[in-house]
C-alpha positions as CSV (number, residue, x, y, z in Angstrom):
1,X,57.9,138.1,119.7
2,X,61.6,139.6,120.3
3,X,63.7,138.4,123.4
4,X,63.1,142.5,124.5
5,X,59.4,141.9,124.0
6,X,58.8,142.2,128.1
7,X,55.8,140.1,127.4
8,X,57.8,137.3,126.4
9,X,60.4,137.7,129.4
10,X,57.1,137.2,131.6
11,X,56.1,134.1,129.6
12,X,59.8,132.6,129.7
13,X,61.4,134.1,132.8
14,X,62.9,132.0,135.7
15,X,62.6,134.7,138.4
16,X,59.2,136.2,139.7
17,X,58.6,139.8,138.4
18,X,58.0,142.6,140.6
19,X,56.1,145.8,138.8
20,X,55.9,149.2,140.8
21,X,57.1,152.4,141.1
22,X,60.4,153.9,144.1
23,X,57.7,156.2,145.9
24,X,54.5,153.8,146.1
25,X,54.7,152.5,150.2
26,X,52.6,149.5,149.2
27,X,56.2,148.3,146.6
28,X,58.5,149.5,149.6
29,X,56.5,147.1,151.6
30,X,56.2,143.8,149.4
31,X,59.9,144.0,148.0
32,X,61.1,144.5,152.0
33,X,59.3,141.0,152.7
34,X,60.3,139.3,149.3
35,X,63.9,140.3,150.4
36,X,62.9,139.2,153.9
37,X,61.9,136.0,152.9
38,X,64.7,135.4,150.2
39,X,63.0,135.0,147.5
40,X,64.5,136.0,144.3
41,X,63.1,138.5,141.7
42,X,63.9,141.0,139.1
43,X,62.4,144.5,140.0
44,X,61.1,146.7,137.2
45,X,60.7,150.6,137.8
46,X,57.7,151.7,136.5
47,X,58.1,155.2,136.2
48,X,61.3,154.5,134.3
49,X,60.1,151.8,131.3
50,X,56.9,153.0,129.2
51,X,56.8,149.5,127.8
52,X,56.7,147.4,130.9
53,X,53.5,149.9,131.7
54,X,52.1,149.2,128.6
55,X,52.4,145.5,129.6
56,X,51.0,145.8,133.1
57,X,47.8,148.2,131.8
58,X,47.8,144.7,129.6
59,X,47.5,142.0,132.5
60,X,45.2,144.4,134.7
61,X,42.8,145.2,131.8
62,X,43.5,148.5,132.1
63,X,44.9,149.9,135.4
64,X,48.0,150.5,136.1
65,X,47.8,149.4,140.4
66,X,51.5,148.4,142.0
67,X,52.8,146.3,143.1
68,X,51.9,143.5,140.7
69,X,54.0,140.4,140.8
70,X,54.0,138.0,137.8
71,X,55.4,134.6,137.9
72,X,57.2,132.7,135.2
73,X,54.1,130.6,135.0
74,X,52.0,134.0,134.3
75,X,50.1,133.9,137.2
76,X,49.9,136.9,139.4
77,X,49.1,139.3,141.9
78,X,48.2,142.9,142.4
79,X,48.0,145.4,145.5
80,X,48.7,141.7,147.6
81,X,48.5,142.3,151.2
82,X,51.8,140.9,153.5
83,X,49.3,138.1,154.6
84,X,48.1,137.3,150.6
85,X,51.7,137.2,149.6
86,X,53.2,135.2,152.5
87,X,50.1,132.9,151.7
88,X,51.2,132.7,147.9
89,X,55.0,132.1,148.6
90,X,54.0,129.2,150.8
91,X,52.3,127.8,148.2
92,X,55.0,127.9,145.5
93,X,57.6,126.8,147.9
94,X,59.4,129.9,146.8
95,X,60.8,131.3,150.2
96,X,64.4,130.5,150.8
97,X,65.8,131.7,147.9
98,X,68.0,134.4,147.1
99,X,67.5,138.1,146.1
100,X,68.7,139.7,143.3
């Protein structure tokens, strides 16, 4: 796999992933309270990169639903509501940090 392979960056990043698209409410919503809570990410536009679609329809199996939020550890989350993601970022200890 190539260092532009976004399959490897999700294997091998540092930073969580956030996958959506500028007009979807639901991404307005969960990047307002990542930014809230400081936690740092790298935001990838959808509608702008064919491949990082190709590599969401991968990790959903099919669909294509936003947000979805990959960790460096691969797990992650899709459509999460403000409770479900709060919940998460408690658990990884991740809120506090900056934004990017």
């Amino acid at each position: 796999m190539s260092r532009e392979d976004p399959c490897h960056e999700v294997v091998t990043g540092t930073d969580l992933v956030v996958y959506g698209t500028g007009w979807c409410p639901d991404v307005r919503r969960c990047r307002a309270l990542l930014d809230a809570a400081q936690v740092t990410y790298r935001y990838v536009d959808l509608d702008e990169d064919p491949a990082a679609v190709a590599l969401v329809r991968m990790l959903q199996h099919g669909p294509r639903r936003v947000p979805t939020l990959v960790w460096p550890d691969g797990r992650l989350l899709v459509e999460p509501t403000d409770d479900v993601l709060r919940a998460h970022l408690a658990e990884r200890g991740t809120a506090g940090n900056s934004t990017s």
